[in-house]
N, C-alpha and C positions, 0 to 999 in steps of 0.2 A: 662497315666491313661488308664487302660480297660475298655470294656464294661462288660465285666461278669467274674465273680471267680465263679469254685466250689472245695470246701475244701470237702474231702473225706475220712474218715479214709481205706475205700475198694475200691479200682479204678483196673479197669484192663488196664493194657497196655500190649505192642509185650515182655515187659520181663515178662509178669507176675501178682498177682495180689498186689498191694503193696497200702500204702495211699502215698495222696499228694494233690497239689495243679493246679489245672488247669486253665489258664488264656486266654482269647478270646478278640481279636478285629478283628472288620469289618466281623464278621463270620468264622474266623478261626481260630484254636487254636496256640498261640506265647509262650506260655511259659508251661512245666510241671514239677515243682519242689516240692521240699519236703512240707509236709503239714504244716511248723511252718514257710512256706516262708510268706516273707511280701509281696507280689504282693497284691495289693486292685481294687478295681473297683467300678461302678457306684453301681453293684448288685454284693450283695457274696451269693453263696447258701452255706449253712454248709449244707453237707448229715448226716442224721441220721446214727449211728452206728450200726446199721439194715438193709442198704442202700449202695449198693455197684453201682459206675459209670462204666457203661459199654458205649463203644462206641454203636453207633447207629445202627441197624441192617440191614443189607441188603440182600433183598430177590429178587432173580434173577428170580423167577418163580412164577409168576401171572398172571391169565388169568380174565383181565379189560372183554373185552365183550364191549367194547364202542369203536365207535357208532356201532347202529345195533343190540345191544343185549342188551340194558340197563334195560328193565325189568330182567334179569341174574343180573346184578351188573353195576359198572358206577363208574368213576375218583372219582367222589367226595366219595361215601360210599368208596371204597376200601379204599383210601388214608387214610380217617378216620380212617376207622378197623385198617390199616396197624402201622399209628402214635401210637394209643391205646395200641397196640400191641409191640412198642419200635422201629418199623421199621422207618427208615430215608428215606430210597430209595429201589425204587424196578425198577425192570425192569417187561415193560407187553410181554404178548406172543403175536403170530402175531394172530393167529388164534382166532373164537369165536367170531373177531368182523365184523361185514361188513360196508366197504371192508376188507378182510383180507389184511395183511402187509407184500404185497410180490411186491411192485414196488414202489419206490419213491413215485410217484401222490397218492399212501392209506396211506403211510408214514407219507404226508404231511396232511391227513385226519386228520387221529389219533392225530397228533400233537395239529392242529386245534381244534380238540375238547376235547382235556385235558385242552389247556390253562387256567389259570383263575380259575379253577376248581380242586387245588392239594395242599392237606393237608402236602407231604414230594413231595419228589425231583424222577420223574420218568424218566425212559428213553426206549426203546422200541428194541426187538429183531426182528427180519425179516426174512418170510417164503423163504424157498425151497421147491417149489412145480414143477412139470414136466410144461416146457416149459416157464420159469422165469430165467434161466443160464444166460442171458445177462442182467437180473437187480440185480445181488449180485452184482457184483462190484459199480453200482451207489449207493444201498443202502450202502453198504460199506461206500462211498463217503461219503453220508447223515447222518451218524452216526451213524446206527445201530450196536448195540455191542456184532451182530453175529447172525446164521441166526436155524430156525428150521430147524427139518422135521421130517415125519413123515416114519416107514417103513410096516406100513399097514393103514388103513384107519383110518382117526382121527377124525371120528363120528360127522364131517360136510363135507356137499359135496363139500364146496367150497375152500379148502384147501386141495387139494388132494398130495396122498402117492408117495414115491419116490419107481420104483424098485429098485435093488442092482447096476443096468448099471446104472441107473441116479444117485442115491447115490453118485458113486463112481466118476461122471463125475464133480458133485458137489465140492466134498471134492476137487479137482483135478485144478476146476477153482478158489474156496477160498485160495488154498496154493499160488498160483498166486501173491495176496494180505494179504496173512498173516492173513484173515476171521477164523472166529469159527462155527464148525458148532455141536450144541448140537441137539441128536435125541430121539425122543420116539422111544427104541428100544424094540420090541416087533414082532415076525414073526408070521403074518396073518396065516399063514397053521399049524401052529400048534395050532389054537383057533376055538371051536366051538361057536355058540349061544346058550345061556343062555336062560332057560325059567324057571320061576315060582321062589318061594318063599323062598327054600331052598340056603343059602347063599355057603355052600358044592358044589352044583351044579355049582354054578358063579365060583367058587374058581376054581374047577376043569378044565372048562372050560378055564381059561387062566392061564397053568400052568406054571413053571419054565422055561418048555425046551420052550416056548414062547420068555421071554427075555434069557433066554443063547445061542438059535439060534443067534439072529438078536444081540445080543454084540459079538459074535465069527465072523460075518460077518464084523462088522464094526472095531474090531479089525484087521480083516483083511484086509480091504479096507486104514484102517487109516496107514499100514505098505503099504500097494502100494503104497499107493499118497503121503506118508508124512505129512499129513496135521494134522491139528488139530478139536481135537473131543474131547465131554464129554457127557457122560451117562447122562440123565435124569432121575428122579422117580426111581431110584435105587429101586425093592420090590425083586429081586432074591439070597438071600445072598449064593447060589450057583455057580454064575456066578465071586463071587469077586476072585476064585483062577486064571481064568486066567486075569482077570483086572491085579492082581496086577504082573504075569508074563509080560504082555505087558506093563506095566511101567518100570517093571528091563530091558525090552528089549530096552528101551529107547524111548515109543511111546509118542506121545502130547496124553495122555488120560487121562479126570479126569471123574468125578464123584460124583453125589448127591444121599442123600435120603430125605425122610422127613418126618416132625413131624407123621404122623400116620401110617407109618410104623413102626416105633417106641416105638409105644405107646400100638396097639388096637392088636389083633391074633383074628385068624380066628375062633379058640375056643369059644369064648367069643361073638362073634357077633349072633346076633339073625335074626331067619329066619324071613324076609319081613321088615328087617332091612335097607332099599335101602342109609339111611342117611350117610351106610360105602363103597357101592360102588364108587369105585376108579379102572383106568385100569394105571398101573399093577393093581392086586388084592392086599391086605392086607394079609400076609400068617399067619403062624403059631408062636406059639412061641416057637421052635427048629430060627424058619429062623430071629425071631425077636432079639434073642440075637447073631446069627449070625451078622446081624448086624452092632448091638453096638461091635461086636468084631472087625468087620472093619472099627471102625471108631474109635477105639483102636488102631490098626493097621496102620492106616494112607491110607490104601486102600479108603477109601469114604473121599473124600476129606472135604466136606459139607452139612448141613443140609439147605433145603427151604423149601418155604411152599406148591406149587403145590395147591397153592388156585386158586379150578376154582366150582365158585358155580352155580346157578341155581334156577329157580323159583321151589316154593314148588312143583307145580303142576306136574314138570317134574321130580320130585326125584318119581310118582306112589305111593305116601302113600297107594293111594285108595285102589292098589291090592296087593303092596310088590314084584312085578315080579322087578327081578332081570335084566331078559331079557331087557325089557323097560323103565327101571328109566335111565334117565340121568348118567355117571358115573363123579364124583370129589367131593372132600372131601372142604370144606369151612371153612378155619382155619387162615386165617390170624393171626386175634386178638390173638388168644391164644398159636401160635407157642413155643415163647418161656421159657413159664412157663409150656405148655406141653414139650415139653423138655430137662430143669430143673429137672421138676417130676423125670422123667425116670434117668435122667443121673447120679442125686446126689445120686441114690440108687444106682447106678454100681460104688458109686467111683471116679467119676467125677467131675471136678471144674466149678467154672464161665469162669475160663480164658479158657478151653476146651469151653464150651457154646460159649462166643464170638469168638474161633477161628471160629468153626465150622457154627456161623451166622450171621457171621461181618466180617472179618478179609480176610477170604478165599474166600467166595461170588465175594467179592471187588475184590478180584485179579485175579479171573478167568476171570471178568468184564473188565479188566484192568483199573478199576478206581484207578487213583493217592491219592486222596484227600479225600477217603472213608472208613470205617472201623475197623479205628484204636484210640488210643487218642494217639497223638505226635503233635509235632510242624509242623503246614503246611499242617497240616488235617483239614477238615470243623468241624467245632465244633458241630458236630453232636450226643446228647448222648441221651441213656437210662440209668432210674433213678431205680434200678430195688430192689427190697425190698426179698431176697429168703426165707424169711423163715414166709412169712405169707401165707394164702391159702386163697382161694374159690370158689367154685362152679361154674361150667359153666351154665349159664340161654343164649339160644338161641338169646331171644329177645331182652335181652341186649347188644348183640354183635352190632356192626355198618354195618358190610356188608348188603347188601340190603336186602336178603330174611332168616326170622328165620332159618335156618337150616342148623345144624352142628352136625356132629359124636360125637363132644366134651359137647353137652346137657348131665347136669346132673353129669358131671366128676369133680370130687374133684381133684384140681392142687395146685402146693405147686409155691410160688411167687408172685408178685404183681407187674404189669410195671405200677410204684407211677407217672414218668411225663417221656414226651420227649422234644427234643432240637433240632431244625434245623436250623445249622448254627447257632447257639444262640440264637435262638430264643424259647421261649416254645411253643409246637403244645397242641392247647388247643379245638381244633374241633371246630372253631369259624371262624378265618380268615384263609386265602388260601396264605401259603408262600411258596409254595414248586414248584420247577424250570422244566425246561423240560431238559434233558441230553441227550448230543450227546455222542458219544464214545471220544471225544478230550475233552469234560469240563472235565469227573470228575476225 
């Protein structure tokens, strides 16, 4: 006997989007056959034929802010937003919380105070910051499933930027132990400061040749050392011709974007609008169907969400200076019916959806046991309904503070329930686990 059936006539799995039958014991999935199987259990869900099973989503970028920054956000709101949203597991960023997650002993902090306190199943990345080379490899050890950095200043002072010599000394000591090092690449000397209200001026200010410098650097650093590297916040869909040469060259290089570059251009955004500042910037929409082309293309490996929110008061409503609002977009919950919206206009399927925010996540992650619906995967799903809509209302969202780009945006989708490890996330009780780089 099982503990749980879901009969589906729309399921996605690695071939495709087909119906069927999915069967779960002790939290993992043992059986996936045809939908007229007899497999039974304690609990069957029939999905509505409006209701398509997708595996659970996994979002590799999120910035928790716990401890040290919980009026910003905190274990418990994120996990929420993130379950709401269809997400099963994420991984948090090192930075934003204090202590930042750049030795073992803040490692064990963070751990500490997520316990007890997680809606899905987290696990944590770990900084490279100048004069911390001799704690990759313990955090390694520790389980972190790879490390930041930053290549100009990351708008705290306590997580400070790597130069190109320390970069490269980095990437140099991770290939040692087969580490990941993902970077905000972005070259400081090509960005001015921003002042005032006009969104044109921000834009300008951190222009393309910003990130096409510092990914040309680290293309190049990632062919010296060998090592392995992946692009973060992907906003320069100009930089993707040489990404995808240094893939043919044979480089360990991947690549994400996310939901609101996607979605919002720089057209469309209004001056003293601070609720769209994000670094990269949000470009245009020449560079936004670029792209969806690259992700067409297989050039952008994945979509996440780059939720790093912030209390209202530092987004600057008061004056709309661009210069001084806090920059990050706050989208957990809504990721993937924001990029649903978009996708299914271009042409696009569910089973592309899930590769691009389940599937591939997982793997760059190297989780085993994450992202997919097959046999000997955690029974992890979203119950996702695509063709209902509505309106994004701020205050409804779960993350801690009302404020999100996505107020007021008509979205096409509905994430109806989630499932972790079979279980439904019903924002009530706290079953979601802490992940090392060896559980998942």
């Amino acid at each position: 006997m099982l503990d749980l059936v879901f009969r589906a006539r729309r399921m996605i799995t690695s071939a495709g989007e087909t119906e069927g039958t999915v069967g779960v014991r002790e939290g993992r999935i043992v059986a996936v056959e045809p939908l007229n199987s007899a497999l039974d259990a304690d609990r069957v869900i029939e999905l509505g034929a409006n209701q398509v099973l997708l595996p659970g989503l996994v979002d590799t970028h999120v910035h928790v802010n716990d401890p040290g920054r919980t009026e910003w956000e905190g274990f418990k709101t994120a996990t929420r937003a993130a379950a709401a949203g269809g997400i099963t597991t994420m991984l948090d960023m090192p930075l934003n919380s204090l202590p930042p997650t750049i030795d073992v002993d803040a490692l064990e902090v963070k751990r500490k105070t997520a316990e007890g306190r997680l809606h899905i199943d987290v696990g944590f990345w770990g900084g490279a910051v100048p004069g911390n080379i001799e704690q990759l490899r313990p955090m390694h050890e520790a389980g972190v499933f790879g490390f930041k950095s930053f290549l100009l200043h990351s708008g705290v002072d306590e997580f400070g930027h790597l130069t190109f010599a320390q970069f490269e000394a980095a990437l140099s000591a991770m290939n040692r132990f087969n580490g990941l090092m993902i970077v905000h690449a972005e070259d400081g000397h090509s960005i001015t400061k921003p002042t005032g209200r006009r969104y044109a001026d921000f834009l300008a200010s951190r222009p393309d040749e910003a990130e096409n410098t510092a990914i040309a650097k680290v293309i190049e650093l990632t062919r010296k050392t060998g090592a392995r590297a992946h692009i973060l916040h992907l906003a320069s869909a100009s930089a993707l011709p040489m990404i995808a040469e240094a893939r043919d060259e044979g480089l360990d290089l991947t690549v994400e974007t996310c939901p609101h570059y996607l979605t919002f251009v720089a057209e469309e955004i209004p001056d003293g609008a601070t609720q769209f500042k994000c670094c990269p910037p949000i470009r245009d929409a020449a560079n936004r169907e670029a792209l969806w082309q690259g992700l067409a293309d297989g050039v952008i490996d994945f979509i996440v969400s780059d939720h790093s929110p912030c209390t209202v008061e530092l987004k600057r409503f008061d004056t709309g200076d661009f210069g001084d609002a806090w920059g990050g977009i706050a989208g957990l919950q809504v990721g993937l019916p924001a990029v649903w919206t978009q996708a299914r206009r271009r042409g696009f399927t569910m089973f592309d959806v899930a590769e691009w925010m389940a599937h591939r996540p997982a793997d760059l992650a190297g989780m085993q046991h994450k992202g997919q619906i097959a046999p000997g995967y955690d029974a992890d799903f979203c119950v996702f309904a695509p063709d209902e809509a509505f309106v994004v209302q701020a205050e409804q969202l779960y993350h801690r503070n009302p404020v999100t780009a996505y107020h007021g945006m008509p979205l096409a989708g509905r994430v109806v329930s989630t499932w972790l490890r079979g279980i439904k996330v019903t924002g009530e009780e706290m079953h979601g686990d802490l992940l090392g780089r060896e559980d998942a």
